[in-house]
C-alpha positions in Angstrom: 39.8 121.3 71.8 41.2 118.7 69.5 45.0 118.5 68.9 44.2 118.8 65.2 42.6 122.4 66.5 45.2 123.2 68.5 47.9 122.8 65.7 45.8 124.7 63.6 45.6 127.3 66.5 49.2 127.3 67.0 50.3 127.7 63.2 47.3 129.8 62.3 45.4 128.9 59.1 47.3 131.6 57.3 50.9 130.3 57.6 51.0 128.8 53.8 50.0 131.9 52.9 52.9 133.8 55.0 55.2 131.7 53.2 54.0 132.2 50.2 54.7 135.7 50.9 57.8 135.5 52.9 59.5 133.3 50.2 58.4 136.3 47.1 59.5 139.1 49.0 62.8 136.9 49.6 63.0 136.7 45.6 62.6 139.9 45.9 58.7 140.7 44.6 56.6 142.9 45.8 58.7 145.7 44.8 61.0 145.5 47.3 58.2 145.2 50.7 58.9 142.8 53.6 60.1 142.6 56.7 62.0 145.4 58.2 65.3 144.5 60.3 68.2 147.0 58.4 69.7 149.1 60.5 68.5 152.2 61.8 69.1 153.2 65.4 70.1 151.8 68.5 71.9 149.2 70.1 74.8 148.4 67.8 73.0 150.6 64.8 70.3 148.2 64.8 66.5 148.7 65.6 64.5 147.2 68.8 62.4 144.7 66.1 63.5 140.7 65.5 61.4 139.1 63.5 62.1 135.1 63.8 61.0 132.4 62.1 59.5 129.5 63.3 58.7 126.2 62.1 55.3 123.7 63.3 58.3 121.9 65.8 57.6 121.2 69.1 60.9 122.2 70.0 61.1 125.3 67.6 58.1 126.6 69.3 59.3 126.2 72.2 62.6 128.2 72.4 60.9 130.7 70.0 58.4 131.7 72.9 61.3 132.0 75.0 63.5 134.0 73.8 60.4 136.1 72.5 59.2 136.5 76.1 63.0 137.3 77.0 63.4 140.0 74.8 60.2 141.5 74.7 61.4 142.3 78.6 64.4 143.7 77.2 62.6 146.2 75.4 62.3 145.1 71.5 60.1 144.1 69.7 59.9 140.3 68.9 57.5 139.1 65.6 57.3 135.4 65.3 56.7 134.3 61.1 55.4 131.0 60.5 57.3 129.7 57.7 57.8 126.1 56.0 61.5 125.1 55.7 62.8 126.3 53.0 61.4 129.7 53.0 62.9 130.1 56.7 66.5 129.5 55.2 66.1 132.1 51.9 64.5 134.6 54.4 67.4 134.7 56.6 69.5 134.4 53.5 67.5 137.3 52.3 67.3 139.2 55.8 63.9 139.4 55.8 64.1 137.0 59.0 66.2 137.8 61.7 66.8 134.2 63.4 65.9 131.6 63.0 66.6 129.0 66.4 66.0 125.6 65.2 68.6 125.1 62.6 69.4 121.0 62.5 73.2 120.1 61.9 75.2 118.7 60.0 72.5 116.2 58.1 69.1 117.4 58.2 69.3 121.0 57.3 73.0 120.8 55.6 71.4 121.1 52.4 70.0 124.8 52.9 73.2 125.3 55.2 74.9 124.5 52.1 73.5 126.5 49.7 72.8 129.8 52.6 75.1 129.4 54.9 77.8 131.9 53.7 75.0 134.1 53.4 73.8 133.8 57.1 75.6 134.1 60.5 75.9 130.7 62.7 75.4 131.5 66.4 75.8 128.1 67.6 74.4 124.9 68.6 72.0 125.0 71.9 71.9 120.9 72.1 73.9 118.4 70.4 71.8 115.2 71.3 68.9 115.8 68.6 67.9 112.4 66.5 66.0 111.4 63.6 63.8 108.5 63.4 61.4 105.7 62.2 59.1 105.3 65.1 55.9 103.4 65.7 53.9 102.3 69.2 55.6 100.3 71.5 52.5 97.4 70.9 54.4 96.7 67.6 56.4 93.6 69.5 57.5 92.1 66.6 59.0 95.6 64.6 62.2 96.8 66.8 64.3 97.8 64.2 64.1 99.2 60.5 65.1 96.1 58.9 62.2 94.8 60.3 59.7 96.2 57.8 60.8 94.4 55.0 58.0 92.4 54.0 55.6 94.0 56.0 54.2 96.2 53.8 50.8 95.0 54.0 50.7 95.5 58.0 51.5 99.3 57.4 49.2 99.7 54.0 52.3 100.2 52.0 53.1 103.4 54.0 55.4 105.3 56.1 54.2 108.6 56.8 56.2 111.6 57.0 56.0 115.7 57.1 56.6 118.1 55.4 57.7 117.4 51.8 60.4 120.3 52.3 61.8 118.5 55.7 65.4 117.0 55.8 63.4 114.3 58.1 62.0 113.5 54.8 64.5 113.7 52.6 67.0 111.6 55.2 64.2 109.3 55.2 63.3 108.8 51.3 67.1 109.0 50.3 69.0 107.3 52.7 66.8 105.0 55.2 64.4 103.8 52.7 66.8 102.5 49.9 69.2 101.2 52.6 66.7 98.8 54.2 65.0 98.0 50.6 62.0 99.6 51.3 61.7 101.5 48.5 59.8 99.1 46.3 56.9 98.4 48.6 56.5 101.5 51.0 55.1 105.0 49.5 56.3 107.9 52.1 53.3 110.2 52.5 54.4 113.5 53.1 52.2 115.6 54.6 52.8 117.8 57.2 54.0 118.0 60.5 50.1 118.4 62.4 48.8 115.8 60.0 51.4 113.2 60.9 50.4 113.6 64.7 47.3 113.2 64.0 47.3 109.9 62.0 49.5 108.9 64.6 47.1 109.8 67.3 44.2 107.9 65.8 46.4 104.8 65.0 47.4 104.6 68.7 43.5 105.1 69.8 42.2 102.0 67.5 45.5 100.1 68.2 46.3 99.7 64.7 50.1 99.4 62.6 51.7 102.8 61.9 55.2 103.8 61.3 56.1 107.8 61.2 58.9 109.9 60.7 59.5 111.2 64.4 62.7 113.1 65.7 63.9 113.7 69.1 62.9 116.0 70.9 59.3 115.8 70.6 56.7 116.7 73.1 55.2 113.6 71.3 57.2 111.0 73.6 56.0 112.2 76.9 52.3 111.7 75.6 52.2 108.2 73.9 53.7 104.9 74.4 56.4 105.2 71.7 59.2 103.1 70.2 62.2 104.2 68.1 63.6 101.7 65.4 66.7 100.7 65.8 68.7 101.4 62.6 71.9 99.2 62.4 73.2 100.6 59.4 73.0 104.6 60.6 71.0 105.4 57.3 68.9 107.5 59.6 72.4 109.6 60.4 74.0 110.0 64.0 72.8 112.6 66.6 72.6 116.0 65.2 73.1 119.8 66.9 70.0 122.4 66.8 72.0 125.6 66.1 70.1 129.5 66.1 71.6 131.4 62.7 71.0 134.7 62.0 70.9 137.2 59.3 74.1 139.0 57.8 75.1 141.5 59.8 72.3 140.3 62.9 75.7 140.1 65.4 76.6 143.7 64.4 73.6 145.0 64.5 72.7 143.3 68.1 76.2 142.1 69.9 74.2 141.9 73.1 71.1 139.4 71.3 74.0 137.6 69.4 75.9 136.6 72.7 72.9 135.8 74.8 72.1 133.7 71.6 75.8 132.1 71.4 75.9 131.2 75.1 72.2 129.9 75.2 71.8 126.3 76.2 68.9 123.8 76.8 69.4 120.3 78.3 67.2 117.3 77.0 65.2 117.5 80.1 65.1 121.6 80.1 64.0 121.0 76.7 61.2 118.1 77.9 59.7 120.4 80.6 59.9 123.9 78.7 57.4 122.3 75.7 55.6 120.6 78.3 54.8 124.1 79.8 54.5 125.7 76.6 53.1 124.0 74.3 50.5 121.9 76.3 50.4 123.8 79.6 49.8 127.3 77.7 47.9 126.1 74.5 46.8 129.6 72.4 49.0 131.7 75.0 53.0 129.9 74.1 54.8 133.3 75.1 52.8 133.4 78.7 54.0 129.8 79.2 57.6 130.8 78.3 57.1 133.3 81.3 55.9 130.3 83.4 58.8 128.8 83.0 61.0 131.4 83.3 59.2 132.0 86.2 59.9 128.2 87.7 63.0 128.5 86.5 64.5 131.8 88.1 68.6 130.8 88.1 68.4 129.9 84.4 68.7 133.4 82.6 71.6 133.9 85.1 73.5 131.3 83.5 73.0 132.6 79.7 72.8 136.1 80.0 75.1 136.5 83.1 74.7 140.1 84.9 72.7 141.1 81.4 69.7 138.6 83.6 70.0 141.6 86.5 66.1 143.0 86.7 64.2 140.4 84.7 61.8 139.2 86.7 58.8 136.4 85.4 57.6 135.9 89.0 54.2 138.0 88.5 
């Protein structure tokens, strides 16, 4: 199967739809239909569903599945919405998504942060080493740092391309990298989508021809090509950022025993590596059985989150 394929098989054809949808019933259309996560009964006066939202990122994808597989053995019931950015942000503003665990501080996302985030609850940050980049193959000798693409338009077809249009990789990029390093006048950022960049990427690397993307670290991407991040003297691409899970209104009160798991959660950059490794390309169509894999290779690390909350959760079989 091609990757192209397998990103369609991951974020389902359907997903510009379900944003479409997620983002009216967070206006509130559809007479008042969406989601259901109020309160009813149970732990904390909450119900047993989470709905979370995920994004097309690797790493996004990746925690996702596992805390989906995680609670799904704690007895609730775990939907997973694919949503584009902003839609993500007014659903959790809107509580018609739960949590959403890939939440990019203080640059990338501190626009919607800004205008949701006394709407939404801040769990905390799960790794503080994410990045933002201009990145092309490691074959490029002669392009090492940003300021090398002036006048080298022509090499690149006049382009950089991006991801999603709504992505604060894009706006970061357009507003801030591309007018620092005087780029503006010859390069065109394509903005695309997440999938499609990989793809152009792929091909590039296959034919051995000029490309420069907007990439961010971690990516799954790094472990499979020969890859080379520009250096960026003047920090227009911002410093290293935290990925933070938020929540709903009310999600901590609703589930104290979620939230704290959720508070306390941490991934390392090589947990990180070898969990989308396992996920994503390990498990391709079945993410949520490769988050058991990994739990499964992985027996101590629930332990260390969830503390004697871990006691019977066994991925082994």
């Amino acid at each position: 199967m091609s990757d192209r394929k397998r990103s369609t098989k991951l974020f389902g054809l359907g997903a510009a739809a379900l944003s479409l949808t997620l983002l009216a019933s967070a206006c509130g259309g559809g007479g008042g239909e969406g989601v259901s996560t109020g309160p009813e009964e149970g732990e904390g006066g909450g119900d047993k569903e989470i709905t979370i939202g995920l994004i097309p990122w690797e790493e996004d994808i990746a925690v996702s599945h596992l805390w989906k597989a995680v609670l799904e053995e704690k007895g609730y019931e775990v939907t997973l919405e694919n949503v584009d950015v902003a839609p993500v942000f007014q659903g959790t503003a809107d509580g018609d998504i739960d949590l959403f665990m890939d939440t990019w501080l203080p640059n990338t996302h501190g626009d919607y942060m800004d205008k949701y985030g006394d709407q939404v609850e801040d769990l905390g940050a799960w790794n503080e080493n994410a990045s933002l980049t201009l990145t092309v193959p490691s074959y490029m000798e002669d392009i090492n740092s940003i300021e090398d693409l002036q006048g080298e338009a022509d090499t690149f077809g006049g382009e950089i391309i991006g991801i999603e249009s709504g992505s604060g990789l894009v706006q970061t990029t357009e507003e801030e990298a591309m007018p620092t390093y005087g780029l503006e006048e010859d390069y065109k950022l394509v903005k695309s989508s997440t999938p499609a960049m990989l793809e152009e990427l792929r091909t590039a690397i296959e034919d051995e021809e000029p490309i420069v993307v907007t990439l961010w670290r971690p990516h799954l991407i790094y472990a499979e090509q020969d890859l080379k991040d520009l250096e960026d003297p003047e920090g227009a691409m911002g410093d290293a950022e935290s990925m933070n899970v938020i929540a709903r209104d009310g999600f901590s009160s609703d589930h104290p025993d979620v939230s704290k798991w959720l508070s306390d959660f941490q991934l390392s950059d090589d947990q990180i590596g070898s969990l989308e490794q396992t996920i994503i390309a390990d498990h391709e169509g079945e993410e949520t059985e490769g988050a058991k894999a990994w739990l499964a290779d992985n027996p101590d690390y629930l332990n260390e989150v969830m503390g004697d909350d871990a006691e019977g959760l066994d991925f082994s079989s």
